[in-house]
C-alpha positions in Angstrom: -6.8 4.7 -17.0 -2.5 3.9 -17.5 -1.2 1.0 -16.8 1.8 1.2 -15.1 3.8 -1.3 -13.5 5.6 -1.2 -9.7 9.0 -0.6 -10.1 10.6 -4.0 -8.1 12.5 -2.6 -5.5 15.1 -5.1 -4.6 14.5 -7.7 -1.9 15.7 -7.2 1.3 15.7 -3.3 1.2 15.4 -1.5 4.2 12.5 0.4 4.9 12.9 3.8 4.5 11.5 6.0 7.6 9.2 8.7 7.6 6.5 10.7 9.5 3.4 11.7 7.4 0.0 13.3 8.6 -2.6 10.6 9.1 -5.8 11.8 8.0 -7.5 9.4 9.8 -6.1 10.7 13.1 -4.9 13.7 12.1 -1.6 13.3 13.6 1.9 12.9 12.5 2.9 9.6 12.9 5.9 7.2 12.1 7.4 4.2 10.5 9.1 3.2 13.9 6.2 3.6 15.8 3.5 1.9 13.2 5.3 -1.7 12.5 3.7 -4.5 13.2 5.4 -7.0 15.4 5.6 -10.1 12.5 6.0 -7.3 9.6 4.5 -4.4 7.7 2.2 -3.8 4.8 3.3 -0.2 2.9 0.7 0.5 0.3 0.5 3.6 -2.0 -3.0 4.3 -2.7 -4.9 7.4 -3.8 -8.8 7.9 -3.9 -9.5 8.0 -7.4 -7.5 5.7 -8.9 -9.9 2.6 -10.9 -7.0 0.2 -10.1 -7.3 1.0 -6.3 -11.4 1.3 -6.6 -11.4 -1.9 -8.0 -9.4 -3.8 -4.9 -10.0 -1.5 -1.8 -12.8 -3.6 0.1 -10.5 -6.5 -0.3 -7.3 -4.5 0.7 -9.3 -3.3 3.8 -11.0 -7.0 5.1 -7.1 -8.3 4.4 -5.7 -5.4 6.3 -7.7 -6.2 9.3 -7.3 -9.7 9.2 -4.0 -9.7 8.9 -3.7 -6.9 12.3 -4.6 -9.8 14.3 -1.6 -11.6 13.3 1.1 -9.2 13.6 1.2 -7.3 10.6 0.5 -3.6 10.2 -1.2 -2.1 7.3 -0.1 1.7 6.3 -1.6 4.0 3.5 -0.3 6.3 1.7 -1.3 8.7 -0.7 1.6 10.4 -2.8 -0.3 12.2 -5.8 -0.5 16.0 -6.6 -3.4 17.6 -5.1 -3.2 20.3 -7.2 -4.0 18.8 -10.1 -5.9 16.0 -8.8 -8.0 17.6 -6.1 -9.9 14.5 -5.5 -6.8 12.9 -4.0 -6.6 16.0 -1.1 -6.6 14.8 3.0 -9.8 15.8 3.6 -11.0 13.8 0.9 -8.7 10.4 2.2 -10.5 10.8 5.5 -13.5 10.0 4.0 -12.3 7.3 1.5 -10.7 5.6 5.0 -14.0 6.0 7.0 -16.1 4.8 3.6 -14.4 1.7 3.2 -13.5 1.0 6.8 -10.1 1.5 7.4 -8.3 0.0 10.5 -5.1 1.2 9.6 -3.6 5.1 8.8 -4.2 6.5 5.6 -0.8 8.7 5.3 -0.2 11.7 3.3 2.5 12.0 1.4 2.8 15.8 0.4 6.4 16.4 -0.5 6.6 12.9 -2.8 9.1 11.7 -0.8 8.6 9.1 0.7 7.2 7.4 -2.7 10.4 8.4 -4.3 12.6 6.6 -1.7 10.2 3.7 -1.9 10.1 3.5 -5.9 6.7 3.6 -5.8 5.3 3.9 -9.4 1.6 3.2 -9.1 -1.3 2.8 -7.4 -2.1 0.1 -5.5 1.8 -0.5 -5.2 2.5 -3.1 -2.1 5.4 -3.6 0.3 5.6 -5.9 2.7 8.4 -6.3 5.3 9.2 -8.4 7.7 9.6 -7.5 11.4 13.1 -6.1 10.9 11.3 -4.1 8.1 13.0 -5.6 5.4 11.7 -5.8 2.1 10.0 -9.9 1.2 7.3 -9.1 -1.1 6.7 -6.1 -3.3 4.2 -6.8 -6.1 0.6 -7.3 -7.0 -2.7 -8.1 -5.1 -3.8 -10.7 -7.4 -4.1 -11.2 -11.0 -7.7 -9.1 -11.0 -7.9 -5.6 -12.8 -11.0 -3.2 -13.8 -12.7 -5.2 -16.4 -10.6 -8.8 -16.5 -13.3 -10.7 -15.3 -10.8 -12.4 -13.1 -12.6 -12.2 -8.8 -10.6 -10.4 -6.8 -9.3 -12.3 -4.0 -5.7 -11.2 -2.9 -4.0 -13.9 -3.5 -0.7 -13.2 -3.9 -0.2 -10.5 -1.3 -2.4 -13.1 1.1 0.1 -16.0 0.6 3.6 -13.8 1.3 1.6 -12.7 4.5 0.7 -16.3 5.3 4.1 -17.3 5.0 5.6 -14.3 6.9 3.4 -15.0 9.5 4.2 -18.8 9.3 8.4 -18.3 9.3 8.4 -19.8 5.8 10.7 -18.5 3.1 8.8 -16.3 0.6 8.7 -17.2 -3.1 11.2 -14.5 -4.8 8.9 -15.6 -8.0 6.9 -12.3 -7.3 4.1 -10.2 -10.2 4.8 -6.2 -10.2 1.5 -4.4 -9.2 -0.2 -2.7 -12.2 -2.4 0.5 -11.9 -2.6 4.3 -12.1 0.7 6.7 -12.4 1.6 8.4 -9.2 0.3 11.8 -10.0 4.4 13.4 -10.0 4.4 17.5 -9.1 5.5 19.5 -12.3 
């Protein structure tokens, strides 16, 4: 299990599009189409990752909570299949359906879209606002496998609360920590 940090992008960056395959769905679908009216959760995610193990029934009950105030959860999952076969589509739908997702579990099977969001690990969160720029990019909370610490989403839960309340986000913002993305050769 690494520990890798997210990489920071810079606040107030612009989303950058795409149109993955949802495997919950099966369709393409597209940033543009998927925003939420108040803002945007991005997450990269993979199946096997301890990090994302460790956090995913919290991820999904905030994820669905948060819907119903205007934000949109996305998924996505970034990491060689070839080498880490338990990370494959067929395999996400399953993960989505076994820990209830309400949101599109996205598959990511060029890497591009985690390059042109920085993403570095898994969990790695992004949250934008409804013009889909960039106020929070960070950690869940302070929990990881084995700290001791509850997980409770904090941190991600209070930029969301004050998204959805107009208030200025604190810039004072954790990176995420968790598995590599699983990079192509």
């Amino acid at each position: 299990m690494s520990n890798t940090p997210s990489n920071m992008l810079p606040l107030g960056t612009l989303a950058p599009s795409f149109s993955l395959l949802d495997t919950t769905s099966q369709e393409k679908r597209n940033l543009a189409k998927l925003k939420g009216k108040k803002g945007t959760l991005i997450m990269f995610i993979c199946n096997h990752c301890p990090f994302v193990i460790h956090v995913i029934e919290t991820v999904s009950r905030l994820a669905e909570e948060y819907q119903k105030k205007g934000i949109q959860t996305i998924a996505i999952s970034s990491n060689d299949i070839i080498n880490y076969p338990q990370d494959a589509p067929g395999l996400m739908t399953k993960f989505a359906e076994r820990f209830d997702f309400s949101f599109p579990y996205l598959y990511d099977e060029k890497q591009e879209v985690a390059k042109a969001y920085q993403a570095a690990c898994t969990p790695d969160f992004y949250l934008f606002d409804e013009n889909l720029e960039l106020v929070y990019r960070g950690q869940l909370d302070d929990s990881r496998p084995g700290n001791g610490i509850p997980v409770t989403g904090k941190d991600l839960k209070n930029a969301m609360d004050q998204l959805v309340g107009g208030e200025k986000i604190s810039t004072q913002q954790k990176p995420s920590m968790g598995c590599n993305i699983k990079w192509k050769s």
